[in-house]
N, C-alpha and C positions, 0 to 999 in steps of 0.2 A: 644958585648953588651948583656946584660941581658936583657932574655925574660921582665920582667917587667919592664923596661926603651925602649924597643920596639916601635918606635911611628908605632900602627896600621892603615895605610890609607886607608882598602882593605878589608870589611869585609866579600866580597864575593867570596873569596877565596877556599870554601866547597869543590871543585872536589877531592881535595886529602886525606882531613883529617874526608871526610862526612859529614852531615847536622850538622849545626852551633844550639845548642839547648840552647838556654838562661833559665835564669830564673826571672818573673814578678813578681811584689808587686803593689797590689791595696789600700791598708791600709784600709779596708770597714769596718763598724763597725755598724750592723742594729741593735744587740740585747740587746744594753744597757751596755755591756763591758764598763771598765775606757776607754776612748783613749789611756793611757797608756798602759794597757795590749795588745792592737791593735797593739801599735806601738813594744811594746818589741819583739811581735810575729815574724811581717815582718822583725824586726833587726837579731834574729836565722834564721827565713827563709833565708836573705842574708847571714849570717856570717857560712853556713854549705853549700852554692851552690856550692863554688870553689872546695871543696873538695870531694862533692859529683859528680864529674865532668861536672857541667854544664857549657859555655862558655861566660858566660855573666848574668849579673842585669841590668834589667829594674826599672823604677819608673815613674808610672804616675804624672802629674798636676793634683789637683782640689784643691776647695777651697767652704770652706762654707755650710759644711755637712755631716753627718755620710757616705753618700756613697761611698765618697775616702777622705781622713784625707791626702791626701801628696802633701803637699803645696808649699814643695821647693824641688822638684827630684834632683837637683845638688849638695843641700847640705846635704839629703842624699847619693846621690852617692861619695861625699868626704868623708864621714865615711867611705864607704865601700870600696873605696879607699885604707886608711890607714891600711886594715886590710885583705888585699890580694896582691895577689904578679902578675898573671898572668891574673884574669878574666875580660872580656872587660866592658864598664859602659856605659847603654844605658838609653835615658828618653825616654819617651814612653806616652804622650810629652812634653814636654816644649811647652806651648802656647804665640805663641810669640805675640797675639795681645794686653794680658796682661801686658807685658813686655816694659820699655825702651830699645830698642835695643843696647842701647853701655854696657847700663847697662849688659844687659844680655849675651852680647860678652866678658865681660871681667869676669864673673862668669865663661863662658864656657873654656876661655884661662886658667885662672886659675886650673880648674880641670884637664886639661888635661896637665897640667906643674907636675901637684899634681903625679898623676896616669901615669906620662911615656906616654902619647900618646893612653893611655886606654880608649876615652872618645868613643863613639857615640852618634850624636844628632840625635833624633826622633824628629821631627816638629809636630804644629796641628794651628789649626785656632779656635777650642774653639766650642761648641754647646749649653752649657746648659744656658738658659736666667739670673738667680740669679747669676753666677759666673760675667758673661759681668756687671749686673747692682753693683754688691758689688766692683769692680773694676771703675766702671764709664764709662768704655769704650760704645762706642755704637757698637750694636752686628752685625748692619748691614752694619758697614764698619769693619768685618770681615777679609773678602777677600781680601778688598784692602791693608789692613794692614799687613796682612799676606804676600801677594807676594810682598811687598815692604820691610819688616824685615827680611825674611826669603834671598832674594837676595841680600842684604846690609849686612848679620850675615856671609853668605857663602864666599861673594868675601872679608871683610876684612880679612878672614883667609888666604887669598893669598896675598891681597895686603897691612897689617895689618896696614889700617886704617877703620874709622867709623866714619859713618857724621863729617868728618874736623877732627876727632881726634887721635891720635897714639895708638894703643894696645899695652901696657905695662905689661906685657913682651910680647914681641911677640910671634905670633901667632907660638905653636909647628910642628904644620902640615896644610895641607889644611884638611880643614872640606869632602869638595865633595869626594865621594867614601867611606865615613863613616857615611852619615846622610839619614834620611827619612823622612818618612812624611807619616802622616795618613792619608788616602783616604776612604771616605764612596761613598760622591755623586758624579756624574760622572763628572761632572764637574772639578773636584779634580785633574783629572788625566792629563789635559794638564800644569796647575800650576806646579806640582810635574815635570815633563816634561822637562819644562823648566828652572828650577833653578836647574835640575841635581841631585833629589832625589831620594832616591831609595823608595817605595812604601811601608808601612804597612799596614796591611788588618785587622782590626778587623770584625769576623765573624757575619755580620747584615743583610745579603742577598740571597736570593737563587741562587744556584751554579751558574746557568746561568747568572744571573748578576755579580755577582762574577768573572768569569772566561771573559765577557764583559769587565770589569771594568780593568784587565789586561791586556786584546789587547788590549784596547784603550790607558791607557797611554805607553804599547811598544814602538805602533806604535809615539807615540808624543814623547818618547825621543828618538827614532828614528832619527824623523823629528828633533828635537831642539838642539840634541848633539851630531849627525852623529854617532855614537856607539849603541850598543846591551845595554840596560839598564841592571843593578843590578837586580837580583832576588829578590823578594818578603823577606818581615820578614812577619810572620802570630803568632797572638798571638793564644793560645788556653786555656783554660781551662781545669784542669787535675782532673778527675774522674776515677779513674784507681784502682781496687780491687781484688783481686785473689777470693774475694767471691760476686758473680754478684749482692747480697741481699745489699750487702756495699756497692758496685757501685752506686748501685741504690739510694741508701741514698746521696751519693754525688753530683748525679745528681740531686737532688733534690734541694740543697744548689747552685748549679748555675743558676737553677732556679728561688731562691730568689734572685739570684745578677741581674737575667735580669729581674725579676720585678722593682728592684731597680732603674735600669738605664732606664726602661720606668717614671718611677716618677720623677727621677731625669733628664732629658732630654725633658722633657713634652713632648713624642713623640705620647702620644693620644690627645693632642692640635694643631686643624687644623689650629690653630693662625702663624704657625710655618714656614709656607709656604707662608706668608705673608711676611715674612723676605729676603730681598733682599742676595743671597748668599747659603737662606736654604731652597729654592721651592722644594726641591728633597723629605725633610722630612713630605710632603702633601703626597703622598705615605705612608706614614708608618702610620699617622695617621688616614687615611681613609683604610686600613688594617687592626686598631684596632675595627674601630667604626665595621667595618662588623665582625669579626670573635672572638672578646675580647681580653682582656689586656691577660689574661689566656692561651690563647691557643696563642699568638705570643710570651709571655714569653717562653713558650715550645718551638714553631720554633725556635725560637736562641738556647735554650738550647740544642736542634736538632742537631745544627751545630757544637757543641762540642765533641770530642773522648771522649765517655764513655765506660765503662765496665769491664773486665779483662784484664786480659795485652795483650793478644794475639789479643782481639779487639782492645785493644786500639792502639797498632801498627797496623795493618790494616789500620782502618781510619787517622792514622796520614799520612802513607805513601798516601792513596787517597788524605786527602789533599794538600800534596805536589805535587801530581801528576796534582789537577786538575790548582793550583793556580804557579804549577814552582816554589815554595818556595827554597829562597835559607837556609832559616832559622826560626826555631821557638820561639816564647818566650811562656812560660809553666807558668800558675798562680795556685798557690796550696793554696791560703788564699782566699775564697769567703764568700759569704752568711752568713751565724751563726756559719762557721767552729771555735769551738775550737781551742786554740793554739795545743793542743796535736795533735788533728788531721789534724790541717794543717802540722803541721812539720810530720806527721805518712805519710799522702800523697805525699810531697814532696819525702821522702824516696824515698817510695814507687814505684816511677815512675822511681829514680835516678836506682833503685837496678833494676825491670823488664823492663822497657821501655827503656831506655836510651841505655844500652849498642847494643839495636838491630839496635836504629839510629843512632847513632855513634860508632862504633866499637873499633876505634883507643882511645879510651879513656880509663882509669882506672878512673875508680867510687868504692868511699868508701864504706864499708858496715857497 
């Protein structure tokens, strides 16, 4: 069978071949750019990953705002699909509370009929208030939406139906052992748990919750699946320069994207914890009110591998260290980046950082 007809069930396979390093697309667009120039960008950013040796495309959901333009990650990821042969296809996430569930199972079967079994699904339950209300959905039945889509989307890929109906074509593979789920508030982590997901970390916390936030749902797929859970995917942000002055410009531009995502997330609105499902984000905004938008925009940006390359592998490997990452997804389109210099970053990282975490690769130059 050819590697690209493959069906991948097993994305956690890393011991042999080394850390699994994907590559993300946020579609952000803060400085007035066409949308189309945005979107031609992330289309080069994907369509030079495979060859640049990365192991995978991501694509987030949003909807309703220059902060992420990518409204249908699947059918993006069908493009990208069509125009590689081996690289795996993750969303990063499909928010299934959004979503008709049969609806959205038979989008997912189909890509992965499309792609040979190349698909992985990233789950999320959804945060920003304007995305729930331009949908209709209500925000504070979340949760429950979410653990009842999300366990109805996973078991008809085994048992290939959905609420009373047949998956046509049937389902290529089971989905469990190739899907996640985004975990911020701790609550997260027994949900993920028990529907048999493996954990993605977006960088919002200090370590120590962080590295909390990980024992606890082990310990809960532990408890709910008698097995050692999947390792971590952790996405990062890539600011990586051989001139530390460059660096530092880029760091700057993450920056902007985590001011962005305070605006776009209302996370300095104490209103936020009023919302059954998202008490945890009373925290983050009585954080802002003490310390400013400014300097917690920094803290996240903190949390990100910046500098030269030799730093920047350092802290990637610390991340993985403190978090057991089985895997990274690497975003090289932020803030007010230029297409030049996002695709000059992406390189970037593909030619000094990549081949130190992955070894076993050949990466284009």
């Amino acid at each position: 069978m050819a590697r690209s007809q493959k069906v991948c069930t097993d994305v956690n396979n890393e011991s042999v071949e080394g850390m699994r390093i994907g590559h993300g697309h946020f579609f952000q667009n803060l400085d007035g750019r066409s949308d189309h120039e945005v979107w031609r960008t992330e289309m080069a950013l994907a369509d030079a990953a495979e060859g640049l040796g990365f192991d995978s495309v991501w694509a987030v959901e949003h909807h309703f705002a220059g902060y992420s333009m990518s409204t249908d990650p699947l059918q993006f990821l069908t493009w990208v699909a069509g125009r590689t042969t081996a690289i795996q296809l993750g969303t990063m996430v499909s928010v299934l509370p959004w979503h008709d569930p049969v609806r959205l199972a038979e989008h997912i079967c189909v890509l992965d009929h499309l792609s040979g079994g190349r698909l992985i699904l990233g789950m999320g339950r959804g945060l920003a208030r304007q995305e729930f209300d331009g949908f209709g959905v209500p925000m504070d039945q979340s949760r429950e939406l979410f653990d009842r889509y999300a366990a109805d989307i996973l078991d008809a890929f085994e048992s290939g139906r959905i609420g009373g109906v047949e998956l046509r074509p049937r389902p290529l593979a089971p989905l469990r052992g190739r899907v996640y789920a985004s975990s911020i508030s701790p609550a997260s982590a027994e949900t993920l748990a028990r529907v048999g997901a493996g954990m993605m970390i977006f960088l919002q916390k200090p370590w120590e919750q962080t590295i909390g936030d990980v024992e606890r749902y082990s310990e809960q797929y532990r408890l709910h699946q008698g097995s050692e859970p999947p390792k971590p995917m952790v996405v990062v942000f890539n600011a990586c320069h051989e001139d530390r002055s460059a660096a530092g410009d880029l760091y700057e531009q993450i920056v902007a994207y985590y001011r962005s995502t305070i605006d776009h997330y209302g996370f300095a609105d104490p209103a936020m914890a009023t919302i059954p499902g998202y008490e945890y984000y009373g925290n983050i905004a009585r954080s802002i009110e003490k310390n400013g938008r400014e300097t917690f925009a920094r803290f996240l940006a903190d949390l990100q591998p910046w500098g030269t390359p030799d730093e920047v592998i350092d802290q990637i490997r610390e991340t993985v260290r403190r978090t057991n990452a089985g895997g990274l997804i690497v975003v090289s389109a932020f803030g007010n980046l230029s297409s030049e210099a996002a695709l000059a970053n992406q390189k970037r990282f593909a030619r000094t950082v990549l081949p130190a975490l992955n070894t076993t690769r050949e990466v284009s130059r």
